[in-house]
C-alpha positions in Angstrom: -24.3 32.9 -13.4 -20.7 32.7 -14.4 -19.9 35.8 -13.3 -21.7 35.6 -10.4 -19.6 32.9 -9.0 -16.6 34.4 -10.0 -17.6 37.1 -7.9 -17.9 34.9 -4.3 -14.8 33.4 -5.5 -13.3 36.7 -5.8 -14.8 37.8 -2.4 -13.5 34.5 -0.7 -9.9 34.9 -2.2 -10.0 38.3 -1.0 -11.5 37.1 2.9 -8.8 34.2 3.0 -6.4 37.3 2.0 -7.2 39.3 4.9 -7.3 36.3 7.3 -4.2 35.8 6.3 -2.9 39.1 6.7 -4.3 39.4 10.2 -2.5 35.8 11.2 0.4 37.2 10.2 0.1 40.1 11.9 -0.6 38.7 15.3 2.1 36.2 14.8 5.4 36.6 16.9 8.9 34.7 17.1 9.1 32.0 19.4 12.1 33.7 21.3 10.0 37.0 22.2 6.9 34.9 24.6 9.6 32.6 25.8 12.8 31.3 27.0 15.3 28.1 27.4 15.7 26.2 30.3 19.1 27.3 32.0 18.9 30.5 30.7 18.7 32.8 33.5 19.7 36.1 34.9 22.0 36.3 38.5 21.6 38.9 40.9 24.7 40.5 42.1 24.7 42.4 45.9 27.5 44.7 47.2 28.5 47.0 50.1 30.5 50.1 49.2 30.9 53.9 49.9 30.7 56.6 48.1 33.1 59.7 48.1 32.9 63.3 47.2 29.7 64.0 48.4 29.5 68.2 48.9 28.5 68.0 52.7 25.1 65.8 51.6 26.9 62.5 53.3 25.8 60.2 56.2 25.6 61.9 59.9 28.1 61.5 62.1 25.1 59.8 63.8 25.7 56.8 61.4 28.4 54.5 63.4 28.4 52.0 60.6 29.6 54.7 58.0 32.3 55.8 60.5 33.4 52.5 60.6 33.5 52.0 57.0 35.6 54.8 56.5 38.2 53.7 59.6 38.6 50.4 57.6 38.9 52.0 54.4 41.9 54.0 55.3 43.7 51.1 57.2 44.0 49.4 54.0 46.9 52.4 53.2 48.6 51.8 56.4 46.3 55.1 58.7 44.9 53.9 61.1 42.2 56.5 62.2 39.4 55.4 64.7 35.8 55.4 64.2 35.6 58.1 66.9 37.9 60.3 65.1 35.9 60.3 61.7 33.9 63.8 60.8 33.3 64.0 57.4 29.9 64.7 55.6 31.2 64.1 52.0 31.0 60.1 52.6 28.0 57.8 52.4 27.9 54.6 53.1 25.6 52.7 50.1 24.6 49.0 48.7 25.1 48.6 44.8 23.1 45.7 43.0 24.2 44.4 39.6 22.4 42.0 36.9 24.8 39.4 35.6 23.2 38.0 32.6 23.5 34.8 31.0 27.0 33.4 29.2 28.6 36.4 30.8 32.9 36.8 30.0 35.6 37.8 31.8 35.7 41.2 30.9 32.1 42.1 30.3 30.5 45.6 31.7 27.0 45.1 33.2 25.3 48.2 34.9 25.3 48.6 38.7 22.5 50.2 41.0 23.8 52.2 44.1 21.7 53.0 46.9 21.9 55.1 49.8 22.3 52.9 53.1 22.4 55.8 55.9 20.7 59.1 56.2 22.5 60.7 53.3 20.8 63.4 51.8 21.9 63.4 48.2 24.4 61.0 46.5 25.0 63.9 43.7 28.5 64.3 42.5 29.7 61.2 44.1 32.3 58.4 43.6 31.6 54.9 44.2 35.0 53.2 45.8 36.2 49.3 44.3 33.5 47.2 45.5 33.2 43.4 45.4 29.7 42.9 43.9 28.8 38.6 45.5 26.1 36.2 44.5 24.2 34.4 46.6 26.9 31.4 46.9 29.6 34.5 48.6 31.2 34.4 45.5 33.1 37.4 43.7 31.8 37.6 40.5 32.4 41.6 39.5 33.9 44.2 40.8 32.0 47.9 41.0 33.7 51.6 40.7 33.0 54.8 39.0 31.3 58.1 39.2 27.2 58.0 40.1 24.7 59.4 37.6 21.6 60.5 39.8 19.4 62.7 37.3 18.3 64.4 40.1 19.4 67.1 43.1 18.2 67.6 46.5 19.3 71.7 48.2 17.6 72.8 51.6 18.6 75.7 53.2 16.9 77.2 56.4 14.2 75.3 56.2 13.8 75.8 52.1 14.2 72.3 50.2 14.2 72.0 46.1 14.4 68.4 45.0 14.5 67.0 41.4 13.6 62.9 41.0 15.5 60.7 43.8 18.9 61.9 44.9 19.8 58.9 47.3 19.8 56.2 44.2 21.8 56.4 41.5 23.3 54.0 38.6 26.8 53.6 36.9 26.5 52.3 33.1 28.9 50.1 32.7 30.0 50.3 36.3 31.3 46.5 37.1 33.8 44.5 35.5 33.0 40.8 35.4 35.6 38.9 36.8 34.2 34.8 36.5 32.6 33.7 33.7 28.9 32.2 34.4 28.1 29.6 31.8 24.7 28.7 31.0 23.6 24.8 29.7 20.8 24.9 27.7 20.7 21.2 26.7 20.7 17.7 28.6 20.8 14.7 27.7 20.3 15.8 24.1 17.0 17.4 25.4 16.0 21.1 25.9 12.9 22.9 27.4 11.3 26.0 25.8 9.4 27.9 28.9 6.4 30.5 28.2 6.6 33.7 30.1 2.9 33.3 30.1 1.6 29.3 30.6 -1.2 28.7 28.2 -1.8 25.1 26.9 -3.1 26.4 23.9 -0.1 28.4 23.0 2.1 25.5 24.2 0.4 23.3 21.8 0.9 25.7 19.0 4.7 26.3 19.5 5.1 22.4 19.7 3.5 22.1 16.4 4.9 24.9 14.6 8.6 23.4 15.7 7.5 20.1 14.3 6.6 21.9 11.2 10.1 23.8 10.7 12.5 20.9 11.8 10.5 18.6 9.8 10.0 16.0 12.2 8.3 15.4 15.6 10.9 16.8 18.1 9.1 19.2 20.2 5.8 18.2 22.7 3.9 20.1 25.4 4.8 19.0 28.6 2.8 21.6 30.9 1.1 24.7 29.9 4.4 26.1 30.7 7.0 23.8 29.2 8.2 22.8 25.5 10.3 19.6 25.7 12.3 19.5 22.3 14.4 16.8 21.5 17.8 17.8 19.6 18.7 15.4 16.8 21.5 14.1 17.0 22.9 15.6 13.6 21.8 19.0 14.9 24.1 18.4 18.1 26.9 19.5 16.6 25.7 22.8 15.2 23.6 24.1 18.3 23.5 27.3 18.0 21.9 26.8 14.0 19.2 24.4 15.7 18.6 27.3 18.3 18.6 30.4 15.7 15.8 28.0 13.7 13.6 27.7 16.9 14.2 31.2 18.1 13.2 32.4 14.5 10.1 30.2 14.4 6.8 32.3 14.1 3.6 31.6 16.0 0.4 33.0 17.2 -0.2 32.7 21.0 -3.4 32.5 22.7 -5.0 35.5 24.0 -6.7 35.6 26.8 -9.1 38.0 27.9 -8.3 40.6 30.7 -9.7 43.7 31.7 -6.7 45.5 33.8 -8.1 48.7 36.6 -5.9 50.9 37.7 -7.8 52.5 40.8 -5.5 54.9 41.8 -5.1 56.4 38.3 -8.2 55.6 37.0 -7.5 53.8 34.3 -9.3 50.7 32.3 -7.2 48.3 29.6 -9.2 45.8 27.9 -8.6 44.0 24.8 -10.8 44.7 21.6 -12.0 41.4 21.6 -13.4 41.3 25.4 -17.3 40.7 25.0 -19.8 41.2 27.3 -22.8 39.6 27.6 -26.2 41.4 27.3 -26.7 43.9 30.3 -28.3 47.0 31.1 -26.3 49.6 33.1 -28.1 52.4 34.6 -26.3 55.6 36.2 -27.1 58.3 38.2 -25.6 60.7 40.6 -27.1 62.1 43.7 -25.4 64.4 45.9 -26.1 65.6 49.6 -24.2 68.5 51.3 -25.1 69.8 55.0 -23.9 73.0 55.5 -23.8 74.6 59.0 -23.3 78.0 59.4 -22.9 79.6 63.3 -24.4 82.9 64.2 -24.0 84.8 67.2 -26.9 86.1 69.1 -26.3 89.2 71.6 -28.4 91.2 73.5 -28.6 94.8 72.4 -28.4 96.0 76.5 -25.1 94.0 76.7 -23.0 96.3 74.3 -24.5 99.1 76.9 -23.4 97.5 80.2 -27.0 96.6 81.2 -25.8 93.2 81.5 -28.4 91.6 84.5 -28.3 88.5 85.6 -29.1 85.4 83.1 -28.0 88.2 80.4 -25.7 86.4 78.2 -24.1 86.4 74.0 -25.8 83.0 72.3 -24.0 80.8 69.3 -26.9 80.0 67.4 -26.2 77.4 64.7 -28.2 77.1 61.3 -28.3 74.2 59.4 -28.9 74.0 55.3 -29.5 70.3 53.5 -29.1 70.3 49.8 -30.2 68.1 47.9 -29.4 67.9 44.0 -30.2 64.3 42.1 -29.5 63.8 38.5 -31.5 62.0 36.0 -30.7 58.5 35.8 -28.9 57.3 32.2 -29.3 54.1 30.8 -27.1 51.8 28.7 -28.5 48.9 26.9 -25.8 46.5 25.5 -26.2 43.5 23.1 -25.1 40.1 22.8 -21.5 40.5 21.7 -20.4 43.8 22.8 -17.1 44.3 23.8 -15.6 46.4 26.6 -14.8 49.0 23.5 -18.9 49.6 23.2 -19.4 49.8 26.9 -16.9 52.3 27.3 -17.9 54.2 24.2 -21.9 54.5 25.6 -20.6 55.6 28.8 -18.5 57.9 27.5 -21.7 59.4 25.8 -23.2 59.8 28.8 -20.4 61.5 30.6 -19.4 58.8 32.8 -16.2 59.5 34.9 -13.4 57.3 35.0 -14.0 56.1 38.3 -17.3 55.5 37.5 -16.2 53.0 34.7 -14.6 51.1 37.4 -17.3 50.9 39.3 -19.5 49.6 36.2 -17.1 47.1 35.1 -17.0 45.8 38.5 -20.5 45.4 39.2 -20.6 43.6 35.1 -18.1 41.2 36.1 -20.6 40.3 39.4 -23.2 39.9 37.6 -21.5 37.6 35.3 -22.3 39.6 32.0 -18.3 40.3 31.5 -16.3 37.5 29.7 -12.7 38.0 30.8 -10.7 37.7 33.9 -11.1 41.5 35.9 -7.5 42.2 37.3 -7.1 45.5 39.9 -4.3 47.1 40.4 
């Protein structure tokens, strides 16, 4: 009897084990499903040209890149009229940046550039000094340097061989920040901790696992989105400490069940844990083609000349209907079968991926599917 109950204690050290384990394992840092309040991303938007382009430039239909080029070169004293500009090597482009947050005079971000006019390939070119401006008009960087396109675009006589996208291309490193942008992640001694993905559960859950490192109750769900956390006032001081100990903080969000379509591609992303409730699926295929094929009908005494009156070559058309039905497969499913099981029996009975689709769909009508249905 002994050893018989240090056997189920045994088995239940060993089950608490593996719970464990798998906690663990689906646990992830507070920084990675979240972020701070004031910490934020600023988009950057700028008008430039780009030089050196080998013939592949805007048209000399395109009066704005004309003019772009005019007002270029009057900034070194030529003065050159729109009218008088014929070059194909210049195109006349928009470059977007990224500022990201606590940026430094000084700092490189990567810049986007974009082909504005009917230029046919941006390959080899030279982006000019551009002023890259926020939404306020502001200056904040400045853009220049060679364009990286991974790609090339070459027609001739009608021929064209064309790699990726010619007509967008990026510059690592390309602007130069020029004003800082600061970002405040506490006020009032306060600071909010917002989900990528709201969930009141996993709101709860960071709340109390905060409470559980700092020690004390600072940190309460506000929303499903929003963790208000209070900074003590000793921890003031040392703020970036207090943040690293949040940021660092494991917990185990909330899944909720999905079940992502693709249409165009075909393809079906559930989790493993996506049930479905019991259901019978039945499948068949039946196919109709009409084929018509036209014959034509002539009169022997026609190939002769003997053509009389009313004496005349007939179109004759015959039709063929085929019909070809499949036997119809069944799937039975149980209570708690997941998406996994479903797609397993269906893969058993050939089912195509479109086909899934069209099963899972008619599931989630019926009401036998237990997750959201989200398609793309």
């Amino acid at each position: 009897m002994r050893a018989f109950h240090a056997l189920l204690a045994c088995l239940a050290t060993l089950l608490c084990s593996a719970l464990s384990c798998q906690a663990a394992t689906d646990a992830v840092r507070i920084k990675d499903i979240g972020r701070f309040g004031g910490w934020r991303d600023n988009m950057l938007v700028g008008y430039g040209v780009a030089t050196g382009l080998a013939g592949t430039g805007d048209t000399l239909r395109n009066r704005t890149t004309r003019q772009s080029i005019a007002n270029l070169l009057s900034q070194f004293d030529i003065v050159v009229g729109p009218d008088q500009v014929q070059s194909r090597n210049v195109a006349a482009v928009m470059i977007t940046a990224t500022l990201p947050p606590f940026a430094r005079t000084g700092d490189k971000v990567d810049v986007t550039v974009t082909s504005l006019g009917d230029a046919r390939s941006l390959l080899g070119g030279i982006l000019l000094l551009t002023p890259l401006k926020g939404p306020d008009g502001r200056i904040y960087a400045l853009a220049q340097g060679p364009l990286s396109i991974g790609g090339y675009k070459y027609d001739v006589n009608g021929n064209v061989v064309q790699k990726n996208h010619p007509t967008v291309g990026t510059i690592p490193g390309g602007a130069t920040v020029e004003v800082a942008v600061g970002s405040e992640v506490m006020h009032a001694g306060a600071m909010q901790f917002l989900l990528a993905e709201p969930d009141y559960t996993t709101a709860n859950r960071i709340a109390t696992a905060i409470n559980g490192a700092v020690g004390r109750p600072v940190a309460a769900a506000a929303d499903a989105g929003t963790v208000s956390i209070q900074v003590p006032e000793s921890e003031q001081r040392n703020l970036v400490g207090f943040v690293t100990r949040i940021e660092s903080v494991p917990v185990q969000p909330d899944k909720r069940a999905r079940v992502v379509i693709n249409e165009r591609t075909g393809t079906v992303i559930a989790g493993a844990d996506v049930t479905i409730s019991r259901v019978t699926v039945s499948h068949g295929d039946l196919r109709v083609s009409v084929v018509t094929d036209y014959l034509v009908s002539q009169p022997s005494l026609l190939g002769y000349g003997y053509a009389g009156p009313g004496v005349r070559t007939e179109v004759v058309p015959q039709t063929r209907v085929n019909v070809a039905e499949q036997g119809v497969e069944a799937v039975q499913l149980g209570v708690g079968s997941t998406v996994a099981d479903l797609v397993q029996a269906l893969n058993r009975i050939k089912a195509s991926p479109r086909d899934m689709i069209a099963i899972l769909q008619g599931i989630k009508a019926a009401g036998a599917l237990r997750a959201e249905l989200i398609i793309q």
